[in-house]
N, C-alpha and C positions, 0 to 999 in steps of 0.2 A: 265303591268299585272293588270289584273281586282280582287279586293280583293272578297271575297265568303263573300253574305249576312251577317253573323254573325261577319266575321271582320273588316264589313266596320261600321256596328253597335254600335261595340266596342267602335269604336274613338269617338264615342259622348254620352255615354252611363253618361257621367257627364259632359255633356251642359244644357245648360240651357234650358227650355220650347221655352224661343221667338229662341234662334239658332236653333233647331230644327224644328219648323217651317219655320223658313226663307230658313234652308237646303231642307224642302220638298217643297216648292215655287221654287227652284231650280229643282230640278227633275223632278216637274212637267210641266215647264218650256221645260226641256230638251225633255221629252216626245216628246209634243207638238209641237215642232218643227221639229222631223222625221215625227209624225205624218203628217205634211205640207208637206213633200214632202221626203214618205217612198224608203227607198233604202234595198231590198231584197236579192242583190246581196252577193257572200258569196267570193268575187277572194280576197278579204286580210280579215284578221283578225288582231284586231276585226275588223267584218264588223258592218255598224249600226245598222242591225239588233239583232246583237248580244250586242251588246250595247246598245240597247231599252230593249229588256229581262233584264237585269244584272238591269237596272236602274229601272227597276219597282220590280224585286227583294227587290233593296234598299229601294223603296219606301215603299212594304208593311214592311219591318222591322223596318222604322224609323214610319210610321205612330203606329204601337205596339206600340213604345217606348211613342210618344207621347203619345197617351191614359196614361200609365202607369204613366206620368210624372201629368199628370190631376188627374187621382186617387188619387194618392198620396197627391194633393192637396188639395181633396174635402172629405179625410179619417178622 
């Protein structure tokens, strides 16, 4: 079961700057590699389609955080 943006969020909401980057290198990562050879097909869930959404979900939430974590440092 795929967590909803905000509670996948949660679980790092007190990491540090560099794991939060390293985690969005990962996602982007993940991307990336549907991207290389997209699968549209919907016969199981999740299908990857649906797993590219959810993951770029997570992306824009951790990339927020980030910034937030930069702010915070440069306040």
């Amino acid at each position: 079961m795929m967590l909803s943006p905000s509670a996948f969020i949660r679980q790092y909401t007190g990491s540090s700057l560099e794991e939060c980057i390293a985690l969005r290198d990962q996602l982007i990562s993940q991307l990336k590699q549907f991207e290389k050879n997209p699968d549209y097909s919907s016969d199981t869930f999740p299908c990857p389609l649906s797993e590219y959404l959810v993951c770029t979900d997570y992306l824009k939430e951790l990339c927020d955080l980030i910034a937030q974590k930069i702010r915070s440092h440069n306040i």
